[in-house]
N, C-alpha and C positions, 0 to 999 in steps of 0.2 A: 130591593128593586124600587126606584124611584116613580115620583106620580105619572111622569111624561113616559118613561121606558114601560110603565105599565100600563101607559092609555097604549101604547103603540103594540103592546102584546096583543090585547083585547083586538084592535086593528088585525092584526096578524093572523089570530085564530078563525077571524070571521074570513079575512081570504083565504085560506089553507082550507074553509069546506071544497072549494074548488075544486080541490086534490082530489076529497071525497066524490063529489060529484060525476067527474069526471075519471073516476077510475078503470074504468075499460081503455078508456082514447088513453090513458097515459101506461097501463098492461101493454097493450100493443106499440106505445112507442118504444117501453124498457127491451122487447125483443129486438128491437134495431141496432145496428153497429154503428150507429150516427150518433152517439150521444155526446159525445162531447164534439167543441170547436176543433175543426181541422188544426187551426194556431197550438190550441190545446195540447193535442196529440203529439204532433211534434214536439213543441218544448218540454212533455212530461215523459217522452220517450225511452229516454239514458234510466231516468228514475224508475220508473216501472216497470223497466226489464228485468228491478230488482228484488221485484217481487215485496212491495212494503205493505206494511201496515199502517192505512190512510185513518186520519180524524178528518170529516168534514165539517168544519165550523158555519152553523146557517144552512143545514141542507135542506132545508124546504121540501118540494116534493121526491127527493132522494133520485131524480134521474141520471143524474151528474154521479154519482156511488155506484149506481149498477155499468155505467160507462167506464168508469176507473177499474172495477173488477172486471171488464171484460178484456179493457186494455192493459192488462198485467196485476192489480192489485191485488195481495193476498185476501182482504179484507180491509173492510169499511163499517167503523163507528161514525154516524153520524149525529150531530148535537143541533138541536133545533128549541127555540123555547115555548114553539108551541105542539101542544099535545095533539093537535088535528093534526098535523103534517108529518111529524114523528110518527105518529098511531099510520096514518095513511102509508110510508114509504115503506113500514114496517110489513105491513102487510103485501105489497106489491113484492118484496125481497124476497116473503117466507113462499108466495106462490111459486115464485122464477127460483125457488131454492139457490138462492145467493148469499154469499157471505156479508153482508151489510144488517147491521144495528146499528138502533139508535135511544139516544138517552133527550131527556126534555131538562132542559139547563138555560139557563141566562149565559151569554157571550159578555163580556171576558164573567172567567169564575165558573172554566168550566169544570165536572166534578171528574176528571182523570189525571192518574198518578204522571207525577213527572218519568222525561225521556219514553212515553209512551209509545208514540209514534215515528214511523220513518220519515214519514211524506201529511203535514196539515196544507187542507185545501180548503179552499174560498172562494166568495165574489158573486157576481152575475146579481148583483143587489144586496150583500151583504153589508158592506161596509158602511154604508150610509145609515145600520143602525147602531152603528158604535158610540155612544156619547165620549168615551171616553178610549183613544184612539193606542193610547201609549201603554194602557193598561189592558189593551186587546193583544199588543204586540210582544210583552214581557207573559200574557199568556200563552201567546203562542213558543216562544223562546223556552218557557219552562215545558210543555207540552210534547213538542221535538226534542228529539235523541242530539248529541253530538254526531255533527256528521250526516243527519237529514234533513228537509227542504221542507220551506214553504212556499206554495204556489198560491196568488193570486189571477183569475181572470173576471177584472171586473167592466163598471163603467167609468166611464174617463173623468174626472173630478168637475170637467167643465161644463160635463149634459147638463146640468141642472140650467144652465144659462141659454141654452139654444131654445128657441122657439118650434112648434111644431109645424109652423105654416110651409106651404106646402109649393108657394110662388118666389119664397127668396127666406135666406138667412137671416134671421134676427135673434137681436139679443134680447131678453127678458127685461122689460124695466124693471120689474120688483126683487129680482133677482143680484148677487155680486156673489164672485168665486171666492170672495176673501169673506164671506157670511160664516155665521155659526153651523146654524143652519136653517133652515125653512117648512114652511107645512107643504108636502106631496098634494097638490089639487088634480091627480091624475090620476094617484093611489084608486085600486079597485074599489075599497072601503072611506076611501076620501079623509082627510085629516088628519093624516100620519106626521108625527112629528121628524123629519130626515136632516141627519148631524153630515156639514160639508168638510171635508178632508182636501186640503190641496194634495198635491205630489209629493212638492215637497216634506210635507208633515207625516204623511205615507213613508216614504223612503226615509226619512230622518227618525222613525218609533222605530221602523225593522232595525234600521241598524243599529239602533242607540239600546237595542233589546240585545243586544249581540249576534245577527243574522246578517251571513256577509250577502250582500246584492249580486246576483250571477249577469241577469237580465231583466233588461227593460226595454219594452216595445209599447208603442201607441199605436190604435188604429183607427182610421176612418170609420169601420164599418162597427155600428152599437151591435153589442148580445144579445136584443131582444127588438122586433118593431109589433107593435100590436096588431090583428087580427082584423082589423077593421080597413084596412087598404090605405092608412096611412101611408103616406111615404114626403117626409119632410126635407126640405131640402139641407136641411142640414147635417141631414144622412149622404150628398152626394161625393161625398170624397173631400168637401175643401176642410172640417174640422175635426178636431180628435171625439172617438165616441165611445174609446173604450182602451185598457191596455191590460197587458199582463207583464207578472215579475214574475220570478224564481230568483229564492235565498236560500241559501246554505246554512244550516246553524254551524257556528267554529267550533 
């Protein structure tokens, strides 16, 4: 693990007491049948029917795992690198006796056998900590089975550039979609280093991993607005804020 992937773990551990903290409000949300995006549910539908064995790559506080099991999945390994988050989702699982584990691993280089899984799942702030985008994607290729899916539902590659103001759209001056990438000044923990992915670099690792593209959808509306009554206008429909794929490994 590199200096920057390990100052951003350090970052990561300190937000993921959250999980901790808050583990009753998130008890009471796992009993909901809302956990995943409506978008979600439908695109993961045909899959789930079939009863798979999910890997979630980045499961953070593991809500998103006990939503996959309720909406069909056999079971859920989840891969997080930090041990507060894993330790937290772990426990939320063993209460609600659900099939969901998890293991604490660096992304890519995660520590399960090839063709493991049916269905590897993502997103919702993952991606932007991949330094290394192509070698995230050849792990997931090895990871899935022939014949099973990866599904992302993230953020749209372009938030980084929208402004949060709340009277009109603007773009970031210090920002560009074509950047490496930049420090998170919004991050809970402040100073996270976040690596920028276009689309296209996205959709060109899956496939050049050998993962054929099913779907590709963008949407207005971001996976996440903060708690605090923001509401940005560039949340109002004119710009993309978020998308999801589903690929097929061949």
């Amino acid at each position: 693990m590199d200096e920057v992937v390990a100052g951003n773990r350090v970052v990561w551990e300190q937000a993921s007491t959250k999980h901790v903290r808050e583990h009753d409000e998130l008890l009471a949300a796992a009993r909901s049948d809302e956990l995943l995006v409506e978008r979600e549910q439908q695109l993961l539908a045909p899959v789930l029917a079939e009863r798979p064995l999910v890997v979630h790559l980045q499961s953070g506080h593991g809500l998103d795992d006990i939503g996959l099991v309720k909406a069909g999945a056999r079971a859920v390994v989840g891969v997080d690198y930090s041990s507060v988050a894993a330790g937290a989702a772990q426990q939320r699982a063993n209460e609600l006796q659900l099939p969901c584990h998890y293991v604490v691993a660096e992304v890519p280089g995660v520590p399960l056998k090839d063709d493991s899984a049916d269905l590897v799942y993502t997103g919702k702030g993952a991606l932007i900590w991949m330094r290394d985008i192509n070698a995230w994607a050849r792990d997931v290729a090895r990871v899935v089975r022939p014949g099973g899916h990866l599904f992302v539902y993230e953020a749209h590659p372009a938030v980084p550039l929208w402004s949060w103001d709340e009277d009109d759209v603007r773009i970031r001056p210090d920002r560009s979609y074509f950047a490496e990438s930049h420090l998170n000044d919004t991050y809970p923990a402040n100073g996270a280093r976040e690596w920028q992915w276009t689309l296209g670099q996205i959709i060109t690792a899956i496939t050049t991993a050998g993962l054929q593209l099913q779907v590709l959808e963008e949407y207005a509306e971001p996976f996440w607005r903060p708690q605090d009554g923001t509401n940005a206008a560039a949340w109002s429909g004119r710009l993309p804020n978020s998308y999801a794929l589903l690929a097929r490994h061949k």
